[in-house]
C-alpha angles and dihedrals in degrees: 000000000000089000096058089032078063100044089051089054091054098053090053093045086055092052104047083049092058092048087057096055092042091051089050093056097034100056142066098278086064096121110241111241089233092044146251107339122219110228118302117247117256095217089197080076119094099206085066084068141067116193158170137196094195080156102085084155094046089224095116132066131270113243123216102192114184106201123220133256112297101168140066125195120314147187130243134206088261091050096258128155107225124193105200139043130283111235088194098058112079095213081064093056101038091061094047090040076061090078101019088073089035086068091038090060088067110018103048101058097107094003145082112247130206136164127156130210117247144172095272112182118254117260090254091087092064098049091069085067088213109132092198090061088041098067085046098061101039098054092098092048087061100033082074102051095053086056090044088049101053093044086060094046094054100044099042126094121278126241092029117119103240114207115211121212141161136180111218110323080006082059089045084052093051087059096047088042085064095055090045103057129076137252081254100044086037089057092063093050116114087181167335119241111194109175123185092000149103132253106196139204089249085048093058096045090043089055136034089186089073110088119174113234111252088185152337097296111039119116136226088029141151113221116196132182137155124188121226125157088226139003085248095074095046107138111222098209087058114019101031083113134162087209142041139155133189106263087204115049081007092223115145095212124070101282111136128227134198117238113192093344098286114049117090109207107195112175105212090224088205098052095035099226142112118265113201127192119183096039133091105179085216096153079061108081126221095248113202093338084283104092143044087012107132084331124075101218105158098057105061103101088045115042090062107021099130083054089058102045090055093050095054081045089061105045100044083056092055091042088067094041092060090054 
């Protein structure tokens, strides 16, 4: 009787152990693989957004604009290194406030403007270069824009064409954007706006939604472009793209175009990406040997960008007129 009285203890004592452990990964202390997350954004509140109603008539299209990465690593009170913003902090917003009125600037007159604030992932994750930890790390990020993006879609108003448009991980976020929304939601889309990033082979099998833009009217497109000033500096992690169009002319063969006089635009049709002469780029600075070497990556939503905002304008106007 004591031997199996002591068995039976110790098969307690190896349950409750298991609970314990089950408890313990099951439950909110499990350590997240990218990392502790700062809080998640609550998109009903109006702080988590920064917009403009420039459309007092509503004949024009409502804009989601996902801003880039503004932040690199950073410490917490606990002594946690945290890899993406923090929507709650207001440093944090005010830096990436910084662009998103930038784009407002350009892209609202006319428009309704909307762009939330989300946990975008530190630049550090792009400077390994390795597209696998990338998507990793960037499954948060996106996790709120889904949930940003189908706030919007609910509360705006029905029957308007919505533009969607993105700068760098604003850009990532426009392609997985695309996977994430639905035929419906799909079938009010203008357009996709995926600047300084890539569109790949797997991207286009995954999703039918992604088309690429055959010229400056189509509708329900993706247009694509990334600026180098020479094939030679694309950077694979960003430009190694399937698709790619002139955001100036808006040809996707090799025909050149003049931006302000005295930029020639030249899309390598077999790369996929904008050639520019006649333009250094030089008020953007090299960062971390990564960026802005050979490419031009942080100008694309800029130096077009009235290109750009007549383009949205366009297509937003065909789009009605194919209701």
């Amino acid at each position: 009787m004591r031997k199996r009285n002591q068995i039976t203890w110790e098969i307690i004592g190896l349950l409750l152990l298991c609970g314990v452990v089950w408890v313990y990964l099951s439950g909110k202390s499990r350590p997240s693989p990218n990392g502790v997350l700062p809080a998640a954004p609550d998109y009903t509140n109006p702080i988590m957004w920064i917009t403009e109603d420039q459309d007092p008539e509503g004949t024009g299209a409502d804009i989601f604009y996902m801003v880039s990465t503004w932040e690199k690593d950073w410490v917490n009170e606990k002594g946690d290194t945290i890899h993406y913003a923090d929507v709650w902090n207001p440093k944090h917003r005010e830096r990436m406030a910084i662009e998103m009125n930038k784009a407002a600037a350009y892209m609202a007159p006319g428009n309704r403007f909307y762009s939330p604030f989300y946990r975008h992932t530190t630049i550090e994750a792009y400077l390994t270069q390795d597209d696998a930890f990338i998507y990793q790390r960037t499954r948060p990020a996106m996790q709120d824009i889904f949930d940003a993006f189908d706030y919007f879609i609910r509360e705006r108003e029905a029957g308007r064409p919505f533009i969607i448009v993105g700068f760098s991980q604003g850009a990532q976020a426009v392609v997985e954007l695309l996977k994430h929304m639905d035929d419906s939601t799909y079938s009010q889309m203008a357009g996709a706006y995926v600047m300084g990033y890539k569109v790949t082979d797997e991207d286009l099998a995954e999703c039918s939604r992604i088309k690429a833009a055959q010229g400056a009217d189509d509708v329900g497109v993706t247009i694509c472009y990334n600026t180098v000033k020479d094939v030679k500096y694309i950077i694979p992690v960003i430009a190694a793209t399937s698709i790619g169009i002139n955001p100036v002319n808006w040809a996707i063969d090799a025909t050149p175009a003049i931006l302000h006089d005295t930029i020639t635009v030249t899309l390598a049709p077999e790369y996929h990406v904008v050639v520019v002469k006649g333009y250094g780029g030089s008020e953007y600075h090299p960062f971390a040997n990564f960026i802005n070497v050979g490419d031009i990556h942080s100008c694309e939503p800029w130096l077009y960008s009235e290109c750009i905002k007549e383009n949205m304008d366009l297509r937003a106007r065909k789009w009605r007129e194919q209701q």
